[in-house]
N, C-alpha and C positions, 0 to 999 in steps of 0.2 A: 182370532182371525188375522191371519197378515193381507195385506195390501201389495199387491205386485205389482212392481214395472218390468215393462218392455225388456226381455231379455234375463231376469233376477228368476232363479229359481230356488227352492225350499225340499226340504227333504218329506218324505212322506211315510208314516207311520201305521197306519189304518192297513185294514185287511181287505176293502172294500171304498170305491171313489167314485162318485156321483159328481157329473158334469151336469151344469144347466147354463141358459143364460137370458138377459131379457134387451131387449130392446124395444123403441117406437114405432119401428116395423115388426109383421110377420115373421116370426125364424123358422126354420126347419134346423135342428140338431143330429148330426153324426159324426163316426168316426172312422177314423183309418189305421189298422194295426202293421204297422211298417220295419223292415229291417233296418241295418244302420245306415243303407244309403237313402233314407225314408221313401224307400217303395213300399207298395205292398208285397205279399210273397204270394196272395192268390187273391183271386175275385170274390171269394167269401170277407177280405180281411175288410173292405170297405160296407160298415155298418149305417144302413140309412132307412126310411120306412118300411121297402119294397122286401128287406132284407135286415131283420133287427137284431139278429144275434151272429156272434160268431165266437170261437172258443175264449170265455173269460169277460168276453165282450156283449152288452145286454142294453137293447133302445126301446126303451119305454117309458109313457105317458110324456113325454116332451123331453127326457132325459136319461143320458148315456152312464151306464154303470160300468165299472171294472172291476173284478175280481183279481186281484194281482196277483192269486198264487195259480190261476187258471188260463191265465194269457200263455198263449204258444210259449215253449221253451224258446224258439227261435227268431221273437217278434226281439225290435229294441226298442219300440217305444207304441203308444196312442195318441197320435194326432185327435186332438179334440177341436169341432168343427162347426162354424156356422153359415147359414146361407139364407136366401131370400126365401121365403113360401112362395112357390110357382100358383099357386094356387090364388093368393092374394092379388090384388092390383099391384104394379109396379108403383115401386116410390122414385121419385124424379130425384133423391139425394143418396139411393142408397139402401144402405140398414142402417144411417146413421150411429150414434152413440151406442153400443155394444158394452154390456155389464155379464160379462162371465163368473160363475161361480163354482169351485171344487168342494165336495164334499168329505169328507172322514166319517165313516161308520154313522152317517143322517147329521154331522155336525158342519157348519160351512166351518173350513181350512183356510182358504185363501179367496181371494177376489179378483179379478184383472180388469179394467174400465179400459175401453180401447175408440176411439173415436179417428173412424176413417178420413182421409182427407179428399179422395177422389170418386167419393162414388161408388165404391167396390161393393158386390155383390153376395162374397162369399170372403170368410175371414179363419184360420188357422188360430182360434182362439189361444188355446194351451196345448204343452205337450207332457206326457206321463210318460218316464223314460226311467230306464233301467241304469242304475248306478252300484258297480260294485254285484252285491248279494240283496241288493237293496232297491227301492226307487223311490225318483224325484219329481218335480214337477217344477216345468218352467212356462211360463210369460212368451208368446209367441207374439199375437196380435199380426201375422203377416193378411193382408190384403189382395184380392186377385181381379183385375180390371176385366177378366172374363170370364167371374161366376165361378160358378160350381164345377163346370164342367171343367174351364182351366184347371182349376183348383187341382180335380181330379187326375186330369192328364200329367199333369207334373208330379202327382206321386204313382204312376204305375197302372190306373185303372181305365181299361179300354172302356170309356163312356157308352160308344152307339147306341144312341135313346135310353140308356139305363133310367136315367134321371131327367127329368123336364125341371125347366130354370127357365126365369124373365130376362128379356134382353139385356145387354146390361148395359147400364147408362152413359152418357159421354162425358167424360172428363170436363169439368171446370178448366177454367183458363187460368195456369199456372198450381195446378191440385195435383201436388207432384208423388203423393204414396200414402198409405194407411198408417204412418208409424207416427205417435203421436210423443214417444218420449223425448228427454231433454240430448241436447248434444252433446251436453260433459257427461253424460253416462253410457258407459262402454255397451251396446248391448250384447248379448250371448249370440252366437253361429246359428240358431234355431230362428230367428228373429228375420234371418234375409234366405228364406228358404223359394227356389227360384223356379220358373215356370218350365224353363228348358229343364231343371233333374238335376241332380248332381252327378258330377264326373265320378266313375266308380274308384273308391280306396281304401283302402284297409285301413279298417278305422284304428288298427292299433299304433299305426304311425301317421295318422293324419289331420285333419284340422281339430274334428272333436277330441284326440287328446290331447292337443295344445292348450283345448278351452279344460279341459277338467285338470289340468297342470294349472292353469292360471287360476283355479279356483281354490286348488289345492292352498296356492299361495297366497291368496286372496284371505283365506278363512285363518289360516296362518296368523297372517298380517294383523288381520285384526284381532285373533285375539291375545296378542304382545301388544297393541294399542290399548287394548282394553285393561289389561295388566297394571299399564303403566299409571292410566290415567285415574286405575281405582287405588294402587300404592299413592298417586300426587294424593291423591282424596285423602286417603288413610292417612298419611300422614300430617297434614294439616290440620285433621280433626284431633291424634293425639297430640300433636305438636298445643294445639289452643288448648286442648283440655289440661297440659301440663302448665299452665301458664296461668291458667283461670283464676285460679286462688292466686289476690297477692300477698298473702300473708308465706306459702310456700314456693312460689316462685324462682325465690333464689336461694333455696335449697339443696344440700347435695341429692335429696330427693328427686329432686324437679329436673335438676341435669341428667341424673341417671333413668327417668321416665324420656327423658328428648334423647338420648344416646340410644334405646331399646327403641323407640321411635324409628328413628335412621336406621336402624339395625333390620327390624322386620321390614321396613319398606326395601332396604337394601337388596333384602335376601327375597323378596318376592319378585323385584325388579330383575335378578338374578334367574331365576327360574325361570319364568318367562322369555329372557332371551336363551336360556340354555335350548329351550323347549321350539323357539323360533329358528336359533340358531341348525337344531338338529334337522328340524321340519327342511330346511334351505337347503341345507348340504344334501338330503336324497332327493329332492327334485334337482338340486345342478348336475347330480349323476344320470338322473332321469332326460332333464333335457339333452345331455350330450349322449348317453345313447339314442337318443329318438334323431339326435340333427343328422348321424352317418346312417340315416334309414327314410328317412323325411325326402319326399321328393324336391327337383329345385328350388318351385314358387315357395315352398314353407322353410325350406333349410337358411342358414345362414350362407354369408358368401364364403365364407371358409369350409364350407362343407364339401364330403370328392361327389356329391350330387352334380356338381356343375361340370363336373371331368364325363360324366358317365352318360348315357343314352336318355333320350328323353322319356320323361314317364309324368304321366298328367295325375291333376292335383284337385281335389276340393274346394280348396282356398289360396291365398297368398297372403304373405308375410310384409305386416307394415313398418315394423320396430321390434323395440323393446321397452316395455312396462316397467321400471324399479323405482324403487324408494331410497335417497343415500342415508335417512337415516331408520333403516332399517337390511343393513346389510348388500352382501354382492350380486345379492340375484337376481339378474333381468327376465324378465319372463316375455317370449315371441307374441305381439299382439297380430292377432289371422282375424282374417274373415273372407267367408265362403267368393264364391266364383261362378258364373259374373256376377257383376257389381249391381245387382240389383236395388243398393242402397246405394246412391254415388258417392264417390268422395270427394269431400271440399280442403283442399289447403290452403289452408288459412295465413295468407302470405299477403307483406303490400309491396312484396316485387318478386315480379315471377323470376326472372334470373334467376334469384338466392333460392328460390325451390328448383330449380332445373335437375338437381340432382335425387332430390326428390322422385319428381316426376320419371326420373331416369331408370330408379331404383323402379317403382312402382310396374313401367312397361315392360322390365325385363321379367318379371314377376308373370306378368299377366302372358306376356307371351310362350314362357315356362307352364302355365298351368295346363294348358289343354292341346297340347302336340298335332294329336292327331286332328284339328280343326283347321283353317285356314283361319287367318287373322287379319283385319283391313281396319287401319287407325286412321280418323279423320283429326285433322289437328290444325286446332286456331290458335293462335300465335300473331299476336300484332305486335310484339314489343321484339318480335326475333330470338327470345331465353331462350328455345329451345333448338336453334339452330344448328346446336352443336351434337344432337339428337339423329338429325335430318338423314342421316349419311348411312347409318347403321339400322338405321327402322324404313329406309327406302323400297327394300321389298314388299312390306305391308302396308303403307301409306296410299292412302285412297285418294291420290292426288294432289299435289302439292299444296303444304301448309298455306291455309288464312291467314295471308298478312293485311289485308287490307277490310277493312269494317263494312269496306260496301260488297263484301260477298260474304257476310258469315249465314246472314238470311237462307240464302239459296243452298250451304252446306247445309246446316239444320233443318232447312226443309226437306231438303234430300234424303234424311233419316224420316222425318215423321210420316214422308209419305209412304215409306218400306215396311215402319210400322204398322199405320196403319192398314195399308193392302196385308199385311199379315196377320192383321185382327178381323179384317173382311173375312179372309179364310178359315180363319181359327172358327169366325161364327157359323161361317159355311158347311161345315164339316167338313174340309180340304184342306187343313192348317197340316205340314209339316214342321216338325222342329227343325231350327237355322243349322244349318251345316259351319255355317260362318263363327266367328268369335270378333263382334265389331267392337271398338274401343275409340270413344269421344273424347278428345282432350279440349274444354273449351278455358285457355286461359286467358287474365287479363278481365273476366268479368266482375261488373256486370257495365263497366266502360267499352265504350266503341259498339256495343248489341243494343239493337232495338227494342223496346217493349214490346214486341213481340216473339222476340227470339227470348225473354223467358220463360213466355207460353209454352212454345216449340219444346227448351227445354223441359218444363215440366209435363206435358205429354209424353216424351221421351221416358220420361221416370214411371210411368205409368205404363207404358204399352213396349218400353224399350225391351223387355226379356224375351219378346216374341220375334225380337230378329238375336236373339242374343248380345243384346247391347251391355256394354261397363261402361259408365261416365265417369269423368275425374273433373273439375271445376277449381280452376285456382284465383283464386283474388282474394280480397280481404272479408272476414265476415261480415255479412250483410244481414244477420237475424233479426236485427233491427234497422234495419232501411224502412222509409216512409212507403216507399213501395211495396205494398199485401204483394205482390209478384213475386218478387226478389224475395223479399221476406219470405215466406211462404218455403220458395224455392231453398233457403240458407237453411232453414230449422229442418227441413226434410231429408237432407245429407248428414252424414256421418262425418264428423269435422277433424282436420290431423292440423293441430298446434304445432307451429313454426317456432314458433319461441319461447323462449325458456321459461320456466316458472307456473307454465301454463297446466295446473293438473286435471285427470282424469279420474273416474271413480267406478270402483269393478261394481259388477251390477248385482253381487251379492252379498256383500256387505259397507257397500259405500265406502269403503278406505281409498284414498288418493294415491294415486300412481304420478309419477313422470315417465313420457312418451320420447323415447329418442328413435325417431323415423329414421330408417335402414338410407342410405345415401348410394349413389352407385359412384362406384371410383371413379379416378379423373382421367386413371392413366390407359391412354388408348385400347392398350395390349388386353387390359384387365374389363375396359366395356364390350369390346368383341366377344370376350370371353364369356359376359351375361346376357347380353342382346343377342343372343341365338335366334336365329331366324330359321323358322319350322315352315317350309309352305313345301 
């Protein structure tokens, strides 16, 4: 039985996959059989008591089965699902602690342990997805501050009283999202799956095969590490066994058992990168035709994406992943849109990320065209002034330089959230027309303890106006402050400085992160900073 994190998926071999899970609360178990922009394709695909079967798809005695050669030809995956028991009294924390389990033909496969941080009601345990001719399973754990029904509405399913669900709870102060893994582990695209839906794209040039490119490489990677380090093994064991006896030691024997020694190890070191080497070279082809096809947010800046007409995007483009000592291939690190997981740069001076940040908003603005965009932006040290000129159309008022109004910006968002989780509970909640984007830099200096509250409600309830957060200052995962803290470990962290590695989430091999920069030269930021309203 493997052990899953957040984001790590495994290949699946069985004919048949039994979902279960347990926790200290009541659960109810279902599922959602979804195309690749994880909707469903009809009101049959969402499996729950009232409704327990659908083609391939089977809920019974407290647990969801799959038949994976009777799933729709035209499903791409099974959202595997948990939620409160409407039935049960309401728990004042939650479903707390969440222990999911997949099954292979009655045998458990894997495990996922997922421990909410805010309260959520309803959790996207695991997803069963189709890979190739073949299918996988990955590590989800995403969270929904409102239930089931959110839940629902964000993959496709017109709710109106389908399902009854307990209210759902209020966020703790500073319980900024359900994702409980580490920060140096990249998670998978499945992991920030978001409450507004994804932007519709063809998945064959869009984030999801950036992520099955980066795994391609990932699995690659590791096993020329694994090569390497069983040739060092290997030969150290013959190298000492040629050596053992001193009576033959220094033998022409002994030299020529340590020369075959170096020799096999040579020749296995040899393969291995032959075999690395090959793997590299059809993904550097793959990625360059996918970049003249990738819309702007995912393409590079070199791509004629950014000559051409706007076309919205899944995700956007952080960097690039590589290893110098394992070759030229840099592989595009994406993730989905909005920013349902914020991001922290991890900077102790915002200036030196400016271009950072620079690259970031041309991205985010690029992804979704046809929305309007309104950036709210704290700035007290002025880095991003040189921003100001070019993002004026979407700016929601002139940047926070001053610490005694970041309060009243921040509250200005959580009150829009909230009036939009009024409605959501109401049954009058429309999805944001909007694409808002929070820049708060410079923290967690000059903000009050309670503007990391504000923030972390934001993290919770932000997807209901369509909110992306971005947070620059120095890591705080360890600040004495549970606030801060709290707030630091619940971002997805982009390493400023060198040396700083990352590790794919499905085989833990280390990466270096070289975050995408936006040029300096005027002609060429016009050029990204398109402004869509």
């Amino acid at each position: 039985m493997i052990q899953l994190k957040a984001g790590q998926n495994t290949p699946l071999t069985g004919d048949v996959v039994r979902f279960s899970a347990k926790a200290g609360a009541a659960l109810d178990v279902s599922a959602l059989v979804v195309a690749q922009n994880l909707r469903v394709l009809a009101a049959e695909d969402f499996v729950f008591y009232d409704q327990p079967r659908t083609q391939g798809v089977t809920l019974s005695n407290g647990s969801v089965a799959i038949r994976l050669a009777e799933v729709r030809a035209d499903a791409n995956a099974v959202l595997l699902v948990v939620s409160a028991d409407p039935a049960a009294p309401a728990q004042p924390g939650g479903l707390g602690p969440v222990t999911a389990e997949l099954f292979e033909n009655d045998v458990v496969a894997a495990e996922f342990a997922i421990t909410p941080l805010a309260g959520e009601t309803a959790l996207i345990c695991l997803e069963v997805y189709r890979r190739g001719t073949g299918w996988k399973l990955r590590a989800v754990g995403q969270g929904y501050a409102g239930g089931l029904a959110q839940l629902l509405t964000a993959h496709g399913v017109e709710v109106d009283g389908m399902v009854d669900q307990p209210a759902a709870p209020q966020a703790g102060p500073g319980s900024p999202g359900a994702r409980s893994d580490g920060q140096d582990t990249i998670p998978g695209p499945g992991a920030d799956s978001r409450a507004a839906g994804p932007v519709p794209v063809e998945v064959a040039h869009g984030l999801d095969r950036l992520w099955m490119i980066f795994e391609d490489a990932a699995r690659s990677a590791a096993a020329l590490i694994s090569a390497r380090d069983y040739a060092a093994q290997r030969l150290d064991h013959e190298l000492s066994a040629a050596v053992s006896d001193p009576t033959t030691r220094n033998t022409p024997a002994a030299e020529a058992a340590r020369q075959a020694a170096h020799r096999r190890s040579d020749e296995l070191i040899a393969v291995a990168e032959g075999n690395h080497h090959r793997d590299s070279q059809h993904l550097l082809r793959e990625l360059a035709d996918a970049d003249r096809l990738l819309p702007p947010s995912l393409a590079s800046w070199e791509s004629p994406a950014w000559d051409g007409p706007p076309a919205a995007s899944d995700g956007i483009r952080l960097g690039e992943l590589h290893a110098i000592e394992r070759g030229p291939l840099r592989v595009p690190y994406c993730v989905p849109v909005p920013l349902n997981r914020p991001l922290w740069i991890d900077t102790e001076s915002s200036s030196a990320a400016a271009p950072v940040v620079g690259a970031l908003l041309a991205r985010l603005l690029a992804a979704d065209p046809g929305r309007r965009v309104r950036v709210d932006m704290i700035d007290l040290t002025g880095a991003f002034r040189g921003l100001v000129g070019p993002l004026t159309p979407v700016l929601n008022g002139p940047p926070v330089t001053d610490h005694a109004e970041i309060s009243a910006r921040l509250q200005a968002l959580v009150d829009a959230a909230e009036l939009a989780e009024l409605a959501y509970e109401g049954g009058v909640f429309t999805p944001p027309v909007e694409h808002r984007v929070l820049l708060a830099a410079d923290f967690p200096h000059g903000y009050q303890a309670a503007d990391a509250q504000r923030i972390g409600s934001l993290m919770v309830r932000g997807d209901l106006i369509g909110l992306s957060t971005m947070i620059v200052g120095s890591d705080e995962s360890d600040s004495s402050d549970p606030v801060v803290s709290a707030l630091s470990q619940a971002c997805r962290h982009l390493p400023t400085v060198d040396g700083t590695p990352l590790f794919d989430p499905w085989t833990g091999s280390p990466w270096q992160l070289d975050l995408d920069l936006l040029p300096r030269e005027p002609e060429r930021q016009a050029r990204f900073l398109r402004v869509h309203q």
